[in-house]
N, C-alpha and C positions, 0 to 999 in steps of 0.2 A: 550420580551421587544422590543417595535418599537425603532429605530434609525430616529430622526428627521434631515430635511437638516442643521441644524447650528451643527451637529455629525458628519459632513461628513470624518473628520479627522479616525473616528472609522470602517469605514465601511472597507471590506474586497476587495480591489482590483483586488486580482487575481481568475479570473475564476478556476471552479472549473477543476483538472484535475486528472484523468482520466473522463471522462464522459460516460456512462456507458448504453449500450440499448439491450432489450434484447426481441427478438420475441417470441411471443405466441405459442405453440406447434403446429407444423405442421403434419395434418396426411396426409398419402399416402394412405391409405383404404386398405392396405395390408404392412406384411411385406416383402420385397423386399432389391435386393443387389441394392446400390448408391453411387456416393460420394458427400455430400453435399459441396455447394459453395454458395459463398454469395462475390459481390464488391458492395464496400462502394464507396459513392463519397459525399467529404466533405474537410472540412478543419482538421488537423491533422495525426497524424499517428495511422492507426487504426491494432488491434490484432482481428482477427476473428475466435471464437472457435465455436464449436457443440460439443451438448448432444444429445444422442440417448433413444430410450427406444422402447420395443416388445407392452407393455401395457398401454404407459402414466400415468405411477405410478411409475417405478423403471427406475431412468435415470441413463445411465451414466457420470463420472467426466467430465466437458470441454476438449475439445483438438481439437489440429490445424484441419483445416476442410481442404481436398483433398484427403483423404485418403479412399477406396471402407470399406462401414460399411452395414449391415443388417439390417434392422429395419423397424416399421411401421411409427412413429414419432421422429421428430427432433424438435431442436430449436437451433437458432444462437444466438449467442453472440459480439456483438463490443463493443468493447474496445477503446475509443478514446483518446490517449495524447495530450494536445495542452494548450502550457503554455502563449503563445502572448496573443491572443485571446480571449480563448476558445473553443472548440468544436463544428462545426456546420457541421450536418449532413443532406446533401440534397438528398442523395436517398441512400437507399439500394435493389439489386437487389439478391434474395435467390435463389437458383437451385438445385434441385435434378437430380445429372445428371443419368440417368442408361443406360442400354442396353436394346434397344428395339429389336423387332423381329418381323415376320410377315412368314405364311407358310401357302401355297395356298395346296387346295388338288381339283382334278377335277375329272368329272365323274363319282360320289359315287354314288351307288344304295344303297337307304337308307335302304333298306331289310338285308340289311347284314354286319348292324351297332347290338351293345346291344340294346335292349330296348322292345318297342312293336310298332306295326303300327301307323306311325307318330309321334311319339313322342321313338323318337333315342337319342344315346351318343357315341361323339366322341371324344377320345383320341387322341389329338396332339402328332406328332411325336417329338417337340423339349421341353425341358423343362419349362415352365413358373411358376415367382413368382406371375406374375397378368395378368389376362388376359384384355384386354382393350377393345377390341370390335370384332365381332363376323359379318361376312355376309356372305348369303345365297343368291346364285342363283339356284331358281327350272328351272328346262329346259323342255319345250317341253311338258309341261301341257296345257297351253292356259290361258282363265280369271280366274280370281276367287281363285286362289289358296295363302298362306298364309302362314308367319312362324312367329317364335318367339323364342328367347332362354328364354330358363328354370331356367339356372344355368351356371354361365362363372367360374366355378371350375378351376382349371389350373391343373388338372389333368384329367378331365372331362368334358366336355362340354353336357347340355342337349338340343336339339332342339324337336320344333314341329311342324308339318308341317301339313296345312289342306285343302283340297280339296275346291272346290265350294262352296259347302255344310256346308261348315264350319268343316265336321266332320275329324279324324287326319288320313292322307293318306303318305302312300311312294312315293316317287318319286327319279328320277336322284338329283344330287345337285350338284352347285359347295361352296366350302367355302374359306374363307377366315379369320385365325387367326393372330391377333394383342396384342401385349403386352410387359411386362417387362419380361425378360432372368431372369430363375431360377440357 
């Protein structure tokens, strides 16, 4: 039933409170150690929780968010009390904070990585839950030569390297690994 302006006596004055917002599942494309954070900026006093989950299907119950959790996806929670007013929410800023890491290795002869000719796998020496990006400098080939990674595993890495030719050749390398701490 509509409430017309000569009902105005009926109508409900107090904004609604708690007011209540709640973000869409976040993936990280991996599970990974984090602690999720999120500041609110708005009018009232706001409660900010996370749920966690490995699969974005079995979440865990809300709870205070700053605390180091495991997981592939999250989602936040605010909570906002404000009885004057009502609740106005001008931004929320969400963060996955983790530990990142990076570990250079120089002057690999690619002959004496696993694999086969040009197409090697290198085992990082520190532990990662993700690997984020991966570079290659070939040395002392000249033009034309070429790489690619295959697979950024974080136990594994597969590269392939190829000549002029195109075709898959060893060479010197230096590399460079970037990512999230396992």
């Amino acid at each position: 039933m509509a409430l017309e302006w000569n009902e105005w006596t009926q109508w409900n004055h107090i904004p609604p409170s708690p007011v209540i917002y709640e973000h869409s599942a976040i993936d990280l494309g991996a599970v990974i150690s984090f602690v999720p954070q999120a500041t609110y900026t708005g009018s009232g006093t706001p409660t900010i929780t996370e749920k966690h989950s490995d699969d974005d299907v079995t979440y865990t119950n809300y709870a205070a968010t700053g605390s180091l959790i495991s997981a592939r996806y999250f989602i936040i929670k605010v909570s906002v009390v404000e009885t004057s007013y009502g609740a106005v929410m001008d931004n929320l800023v969400i963060v996955a904070d983790a530990t990142t890491q990076t570990e250079d290795f120089f002057d690999i002869d690619m002959s004496t990585l696993a694999g086969s000719t040009g197409n090697r796998t290198i085992v990082p020496a520190k532990t990662y839950s993700l690997i984020t990006s991966v570079g290659i400098a070939i040395q002392n080939v000249g033009a034309g030569y070429s790489w690619e990674v295959i697979s950024k595993a974080p136990s594994a890495i597969v590269i392939k390297v190829y000549d002029g030719s195109d075709i898959l050749a060893d060479a010197t390398i230096d590399i460079t690994i970037r990512g999230i701490a396992g």
